[in-house]
N, C-alpha and C positions, 0 to 999 in steps of 0.2 A: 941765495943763501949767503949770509953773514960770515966770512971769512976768518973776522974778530973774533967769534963765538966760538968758545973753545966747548968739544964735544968728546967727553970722558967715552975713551976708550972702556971696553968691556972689563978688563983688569982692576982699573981706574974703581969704576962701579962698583966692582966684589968691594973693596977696598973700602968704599964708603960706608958698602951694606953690612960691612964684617962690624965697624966701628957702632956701627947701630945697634947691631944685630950679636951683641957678644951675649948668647944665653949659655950655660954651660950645661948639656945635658949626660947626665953620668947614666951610667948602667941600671942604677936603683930609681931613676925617674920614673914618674906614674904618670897618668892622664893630669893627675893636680899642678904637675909639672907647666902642661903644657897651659891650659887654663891661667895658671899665674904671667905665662909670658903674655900671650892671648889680651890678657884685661890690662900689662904696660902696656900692649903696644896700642891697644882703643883709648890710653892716657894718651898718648901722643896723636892718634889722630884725631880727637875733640880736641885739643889743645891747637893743633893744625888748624882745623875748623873755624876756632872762635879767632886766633891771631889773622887767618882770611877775612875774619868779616870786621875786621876793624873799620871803620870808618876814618877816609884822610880830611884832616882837616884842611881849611880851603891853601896856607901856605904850604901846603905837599906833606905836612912832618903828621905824625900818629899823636894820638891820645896816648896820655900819661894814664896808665891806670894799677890796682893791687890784685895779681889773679886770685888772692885769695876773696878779694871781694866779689870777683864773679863767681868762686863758690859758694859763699855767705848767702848771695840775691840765690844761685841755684838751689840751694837747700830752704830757702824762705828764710833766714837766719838772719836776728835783729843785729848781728854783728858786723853788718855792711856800712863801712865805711861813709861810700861814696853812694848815695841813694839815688845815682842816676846812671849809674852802671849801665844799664840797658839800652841807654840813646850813644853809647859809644858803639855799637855792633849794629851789623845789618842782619844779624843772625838772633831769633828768640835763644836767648840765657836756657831757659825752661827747658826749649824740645832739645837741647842737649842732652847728652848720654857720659856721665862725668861717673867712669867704675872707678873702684878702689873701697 
């Protein structure tokens, strides 16, 4: 075990999860409540998803790219910049799940 590697105490954790995780649910919330958080936080794990499959280029550093263009190529929309979007990721654009 790594010594160096510092390993967030449980406290630590809440602490990160709270800053994530600030929904405010009041008394008058409904099921629509939850659903709206639900479909941010599947924004974040597709987002998660596609910045994982970046491809490094061979001197270690990422691709430059517009995330709006990788929703432009996900919707089929001639408004894609960069028409080669898809050879930046190791992941298909398409079988992504992009709610909102």
């Amino acid at each position: 075990m790594n010594r160096n590697h510092h390993h967030p105490d449980s406290t630590e954790k809440l602490l990160q999860y709270d800053n994530l995780l600030e929904f405010e649910f009041g008394k008058d919330c409904t099921a629509e409540c939850i659903k709206e958080v639900v479909e941010s936080l599947e924004m974040y794990k597709t987002a998660s998803i596609l910045y994982q499959s970046l491809k490094v280029n061979e001197d270690g550093s990422l691709p430059l790219f517009q995330f709006r263009d990788v929703l432009h190529y996900h919707s089929e929309d001639y408004l894609v910049e960069d028409k080669n979007i898809q050879d930046l990721f190791t992941v298909n654009i398409l079988d992504l799940n992009f709610p909102g």
